[in-house]
C-alpha positions as CSV (number, residue, x, y, z in Angstrom):
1,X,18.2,34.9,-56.9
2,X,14.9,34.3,-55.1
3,X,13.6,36.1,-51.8
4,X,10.5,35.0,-50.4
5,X,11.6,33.7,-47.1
6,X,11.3,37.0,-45.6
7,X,13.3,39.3,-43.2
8,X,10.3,38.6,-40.5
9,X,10.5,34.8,-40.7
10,X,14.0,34.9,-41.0
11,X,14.3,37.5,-37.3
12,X,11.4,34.8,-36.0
13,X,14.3,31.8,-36.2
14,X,17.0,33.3,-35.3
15,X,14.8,34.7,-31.8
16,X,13.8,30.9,-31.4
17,X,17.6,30.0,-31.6
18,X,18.9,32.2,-29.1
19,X,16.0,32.4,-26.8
20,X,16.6,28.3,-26.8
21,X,20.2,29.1,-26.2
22,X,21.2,26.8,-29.7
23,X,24.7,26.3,-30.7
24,X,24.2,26.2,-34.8
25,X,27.9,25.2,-35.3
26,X,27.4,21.8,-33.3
27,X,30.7,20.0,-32.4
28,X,32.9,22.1,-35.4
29,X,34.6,25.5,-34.8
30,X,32.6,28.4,-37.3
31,X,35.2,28.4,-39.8
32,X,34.7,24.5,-40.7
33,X,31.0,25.2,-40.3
34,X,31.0,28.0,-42.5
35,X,33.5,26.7,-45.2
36,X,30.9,23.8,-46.0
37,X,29.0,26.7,-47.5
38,X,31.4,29.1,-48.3
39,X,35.0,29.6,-49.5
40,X,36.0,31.7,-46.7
41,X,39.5,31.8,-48.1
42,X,37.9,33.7,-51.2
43,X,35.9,36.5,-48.8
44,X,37.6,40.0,-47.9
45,X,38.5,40.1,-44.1
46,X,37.2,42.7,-41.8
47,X,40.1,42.5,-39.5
48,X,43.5,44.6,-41.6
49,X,45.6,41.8,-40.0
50,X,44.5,39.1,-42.3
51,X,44.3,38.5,-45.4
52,X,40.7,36.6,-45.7
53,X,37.8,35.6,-43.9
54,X,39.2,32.7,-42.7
55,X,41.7,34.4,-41.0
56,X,39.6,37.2,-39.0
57,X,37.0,34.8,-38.3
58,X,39.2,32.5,-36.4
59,X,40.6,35.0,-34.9
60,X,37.7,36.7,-32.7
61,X,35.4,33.6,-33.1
62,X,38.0,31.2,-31.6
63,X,41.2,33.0,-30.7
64,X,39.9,36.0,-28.9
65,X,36.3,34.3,-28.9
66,X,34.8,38.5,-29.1
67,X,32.0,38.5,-31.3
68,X,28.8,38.1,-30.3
69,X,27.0,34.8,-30.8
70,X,24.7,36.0,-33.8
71,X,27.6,37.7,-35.9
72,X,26.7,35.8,-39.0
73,X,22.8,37.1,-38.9
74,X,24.8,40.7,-39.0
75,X,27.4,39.7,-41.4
76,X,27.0,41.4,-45.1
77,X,29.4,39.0,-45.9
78,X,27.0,35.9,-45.7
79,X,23.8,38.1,-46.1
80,X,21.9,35.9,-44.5
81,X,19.0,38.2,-43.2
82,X,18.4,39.7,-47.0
83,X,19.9,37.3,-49.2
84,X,18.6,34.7,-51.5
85,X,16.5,32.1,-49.9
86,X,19.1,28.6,-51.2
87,X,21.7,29.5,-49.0
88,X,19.5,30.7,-46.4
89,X,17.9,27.3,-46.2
90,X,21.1,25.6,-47.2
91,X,22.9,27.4,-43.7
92,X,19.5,25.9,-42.1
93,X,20.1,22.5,-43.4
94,X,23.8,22.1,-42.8
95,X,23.3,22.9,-38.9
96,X,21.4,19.4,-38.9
97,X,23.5,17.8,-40.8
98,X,24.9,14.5,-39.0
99,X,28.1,15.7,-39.3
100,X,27.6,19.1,-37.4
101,X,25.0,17.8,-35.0
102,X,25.4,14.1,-34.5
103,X,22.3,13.6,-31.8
104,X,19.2,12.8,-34.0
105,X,16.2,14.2,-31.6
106,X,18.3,17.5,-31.3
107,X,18.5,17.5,-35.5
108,X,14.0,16.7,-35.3
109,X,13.6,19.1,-32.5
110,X,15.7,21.9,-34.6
111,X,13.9,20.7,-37.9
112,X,10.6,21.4,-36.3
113,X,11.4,25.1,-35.1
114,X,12.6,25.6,-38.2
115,X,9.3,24.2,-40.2
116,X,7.6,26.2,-38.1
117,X,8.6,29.7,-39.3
118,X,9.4,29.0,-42.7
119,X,5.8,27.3,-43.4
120,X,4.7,30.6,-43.0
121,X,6.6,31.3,-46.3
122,X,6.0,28.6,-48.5
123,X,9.1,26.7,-47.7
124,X,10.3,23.5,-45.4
125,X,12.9,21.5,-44.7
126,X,12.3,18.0,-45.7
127,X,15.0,15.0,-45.1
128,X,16.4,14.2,-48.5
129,X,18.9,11.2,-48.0
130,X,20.8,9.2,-45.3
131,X,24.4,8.8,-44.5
132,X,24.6,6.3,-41.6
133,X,21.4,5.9,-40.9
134,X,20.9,9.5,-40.5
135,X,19.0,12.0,-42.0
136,X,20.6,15.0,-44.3
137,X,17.9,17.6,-45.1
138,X,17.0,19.8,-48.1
139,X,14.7,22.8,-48.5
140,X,11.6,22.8,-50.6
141,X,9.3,25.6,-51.8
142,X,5.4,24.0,-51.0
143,X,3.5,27.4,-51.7
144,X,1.5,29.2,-49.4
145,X,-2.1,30.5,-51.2
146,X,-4.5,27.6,-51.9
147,X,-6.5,29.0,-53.8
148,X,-8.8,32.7,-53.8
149,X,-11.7,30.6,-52.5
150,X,-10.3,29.3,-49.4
151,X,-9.2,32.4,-48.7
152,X,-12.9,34.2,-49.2
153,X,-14.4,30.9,-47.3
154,X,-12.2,31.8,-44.6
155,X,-13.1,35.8,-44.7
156,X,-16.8,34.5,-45.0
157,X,-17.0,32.0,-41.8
158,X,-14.7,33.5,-39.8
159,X,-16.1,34.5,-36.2
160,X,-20.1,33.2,-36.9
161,X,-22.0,30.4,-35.3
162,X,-20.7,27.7,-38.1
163,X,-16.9,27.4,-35.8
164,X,-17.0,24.0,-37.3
165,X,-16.7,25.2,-40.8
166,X,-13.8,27.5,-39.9
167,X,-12.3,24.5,-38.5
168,X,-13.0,22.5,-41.2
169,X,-11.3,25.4,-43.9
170,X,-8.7,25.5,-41.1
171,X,-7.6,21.9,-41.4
172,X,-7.9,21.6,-45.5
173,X,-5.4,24.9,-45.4
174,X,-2.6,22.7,-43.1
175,X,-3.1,19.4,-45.3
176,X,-3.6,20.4,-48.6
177,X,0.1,20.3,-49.3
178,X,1.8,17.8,-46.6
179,X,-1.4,15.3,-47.0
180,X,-3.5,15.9,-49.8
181,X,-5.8,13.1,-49.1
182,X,-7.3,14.8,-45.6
183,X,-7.5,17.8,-48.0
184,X,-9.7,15.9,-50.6
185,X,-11.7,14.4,-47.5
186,X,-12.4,17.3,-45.6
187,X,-13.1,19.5,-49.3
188,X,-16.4,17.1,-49.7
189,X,-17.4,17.5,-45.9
190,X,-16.7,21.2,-46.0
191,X,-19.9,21.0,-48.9
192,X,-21.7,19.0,-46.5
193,X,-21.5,20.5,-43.4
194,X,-22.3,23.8,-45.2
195,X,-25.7,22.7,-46.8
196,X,-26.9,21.0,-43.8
197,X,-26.2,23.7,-41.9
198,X,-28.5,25.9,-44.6
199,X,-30.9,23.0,-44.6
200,X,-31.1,22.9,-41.1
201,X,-31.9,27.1,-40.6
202,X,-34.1,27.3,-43.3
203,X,-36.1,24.4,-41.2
204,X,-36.1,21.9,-44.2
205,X,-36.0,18.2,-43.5
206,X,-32.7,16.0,-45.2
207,X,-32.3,12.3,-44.1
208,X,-28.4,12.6,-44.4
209,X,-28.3,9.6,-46.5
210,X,-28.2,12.2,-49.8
211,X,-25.2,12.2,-52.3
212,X,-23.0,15.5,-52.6
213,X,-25.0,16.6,-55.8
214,X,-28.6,16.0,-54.4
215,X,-28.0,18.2,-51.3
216,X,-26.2,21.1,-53.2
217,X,-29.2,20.7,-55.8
218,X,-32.2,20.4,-52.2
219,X,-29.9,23.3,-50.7
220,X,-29.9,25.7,-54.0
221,X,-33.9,25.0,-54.0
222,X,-33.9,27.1,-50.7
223,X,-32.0,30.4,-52.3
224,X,-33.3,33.0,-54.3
225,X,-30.6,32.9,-56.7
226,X,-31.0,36.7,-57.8
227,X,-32.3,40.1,-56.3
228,X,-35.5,41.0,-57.2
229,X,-35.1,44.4,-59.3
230,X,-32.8,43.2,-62.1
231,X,-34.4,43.1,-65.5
232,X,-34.8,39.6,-66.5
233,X,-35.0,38.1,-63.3
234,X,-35.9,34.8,-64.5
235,X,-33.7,34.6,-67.3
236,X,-30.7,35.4,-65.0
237,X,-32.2,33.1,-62.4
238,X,-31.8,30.4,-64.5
239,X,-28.5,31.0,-65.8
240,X,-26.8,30.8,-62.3
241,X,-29.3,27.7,-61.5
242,X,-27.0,25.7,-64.8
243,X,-24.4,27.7,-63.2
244,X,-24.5,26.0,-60.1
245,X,-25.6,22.8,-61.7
246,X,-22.4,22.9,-63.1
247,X,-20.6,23.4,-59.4
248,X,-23.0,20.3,-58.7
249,X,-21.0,18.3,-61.0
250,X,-18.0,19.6,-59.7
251,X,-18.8,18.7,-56.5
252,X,-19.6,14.8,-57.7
253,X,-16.0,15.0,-58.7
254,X,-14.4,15.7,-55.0
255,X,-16.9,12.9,-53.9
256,X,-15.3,10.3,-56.6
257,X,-12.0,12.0,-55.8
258,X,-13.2,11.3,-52.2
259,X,-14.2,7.8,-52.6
260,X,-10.6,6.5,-54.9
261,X,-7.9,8.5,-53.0
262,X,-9.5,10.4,-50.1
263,X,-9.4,9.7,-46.4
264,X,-12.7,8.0,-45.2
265,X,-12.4,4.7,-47.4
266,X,-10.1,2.2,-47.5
267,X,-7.5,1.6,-50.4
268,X,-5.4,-0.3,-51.3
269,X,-1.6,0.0,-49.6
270,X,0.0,0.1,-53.3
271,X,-2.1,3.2,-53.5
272,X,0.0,6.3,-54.3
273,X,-2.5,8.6,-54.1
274,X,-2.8,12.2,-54.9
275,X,-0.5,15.2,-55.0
276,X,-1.0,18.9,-53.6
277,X,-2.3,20.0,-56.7
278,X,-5.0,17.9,-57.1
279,X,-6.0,18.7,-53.7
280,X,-5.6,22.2,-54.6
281,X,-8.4,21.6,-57.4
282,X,-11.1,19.8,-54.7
283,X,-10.1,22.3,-52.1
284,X,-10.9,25.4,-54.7
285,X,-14.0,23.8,-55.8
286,X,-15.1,23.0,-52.6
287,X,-14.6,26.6,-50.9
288,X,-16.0,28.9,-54.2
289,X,-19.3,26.5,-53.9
290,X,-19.3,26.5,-50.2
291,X,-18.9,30.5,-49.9
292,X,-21.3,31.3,-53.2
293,X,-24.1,29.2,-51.0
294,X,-23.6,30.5,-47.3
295,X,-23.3,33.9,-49.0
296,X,-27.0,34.1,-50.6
297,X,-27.9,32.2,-47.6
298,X,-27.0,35.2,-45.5
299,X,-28.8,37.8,-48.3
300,X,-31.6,36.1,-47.8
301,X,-31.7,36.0,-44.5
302,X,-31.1,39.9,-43.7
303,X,-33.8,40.3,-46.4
304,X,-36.2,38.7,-44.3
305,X,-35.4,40.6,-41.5
């Protein structure tokens, strides 16, 4: 059993269905809802008059019609608020199903307010097939970390005077796993914008027209690479120089990634492109290079102060 869809998120939906007054059962009663997911006739009942859950769930969900509206959240039953994440997203699914909900913009509008708690998670629902020309969904696990050095970039730009680096961080985050190619893109301007802006405070001249490994090497030139009372200064100086000539290279790599299956060129429409973990790779690269420089940028700076 798996749990990382978690009690919060879950709450979060269920608020969003009630405060948008959603029927989740669509045009079936609860117990044919529910026995597309579970064998009711299997389940204990609650009420000593019947022998299953069948029984006591038609009985005050149709008959007498008193339970409240979100008696399945509180259920132990269906453990929906605690228990695994399949059936979870499989209950989720199922109340966009065409067969539950036959009005398509209702099942995209639902979809969405879904996505947009569980993303938070790691998860979405995603269509999977099509009965009748309409869409039957499935949940998927797309991971939430990136990688540590987004997350530092993020820490590291957040609320300065470079806003358009946060946004740039901001935007590889969202597309890294639903389109890995702005990812790629934006992981070689993050580099840029980043150096220029270094450039550009430390008053030193670039035409614009240099590659990704020329400005990282014109931007490094600017830093002092190591403080002044460690033993072997030099030495250690010139370690992290083939150090970050090495992150130079890497950063050639996100430009050639770039250039085949990023966005800013044209390609070919046979073109598959890339998947979330190669953009995972430029985006990591990208981000521990991009925080390593603004971060002796901003040493040097207080030093001079």
């Amino acid at each position: 059993m798996t749990r990382k869809i978690t009690e919060i998120t879950r709450r979060d939906i269920l608020d969003s269905i009630f405060l948008e007054k959603i029927n989740l059962y669509g045009r079936l009663e609860e117990t044919a809802f529910l026995s597309r997911i579970w064998d009711l006739d299997s389940m204990p009942s609650y009420d000593g008059r019947f022998d299953n859950a069948t029984g006591d769930i038609w009985q005050h969900t149709v008959n007498n019609y008193d339970w409240d509206d979100n008696w399945i959240f509180e259920d132990d039953r269906f453990n929906l608020m605690r228990g695994d994440d399949e059936t979870f997203l499989r209950f989720l699914c199922e109340t966009i199903h065409p067969v539950v909900r036959s009005e398509t913009t209702e099942c995209e509008r639902l979809c969405q307010l879904y996505n947009n708690c569980l993303k938070n998670d790691g998860y979405e629902i995603i269509e999977k097939a099509r009965i009748s020309g309409k869409a039957i969904f499935v949940g998927r696990f797309i991971g939430t970390s990136v990688s540590p050095g987004i997350n530092s970039a993020k820490e590291l730009f957040s609320g300065t005077d470079v806003g358009y680096i946060s946004q740039q961080i901001t935007r590889m985050e969202t597309a890294v796993n639903q389109d890995p190619e702005l990812a790629i893109g934006t992981a070689k301007e993050l580099i840029e914008t980043c150096c220029k802006s270094i450039l550009h405070e430390c008053n030193i001249a670039f035409s614009g027209r240099e590659n990704l490994p020329k400005l990282v090497k014109k931007t490094v030139k600017q830093l002092e690479l190591t403080p002044e009372n460690i033993p072997n200064q030099a030495k250690a100086s010139d370690t992290i120089k083939r150090l970050l000539s090495n992150l130079a290279t890497i950063t050639q790599g996100i430009t050639e990634l770039r250039n085949s299956y990023g966005t800013g060129h044209g390609k070919l429409s046979a073109n598959k492109g890339l998947q979330p973990r190669h953009a995972k790779l430029a985006v990591g690269a990208a981000s521990t290079l991009s925080v390593f420089l603004a971060e002796t940028h901003k040493v040097r700076v207080l030093k001079k102060d």
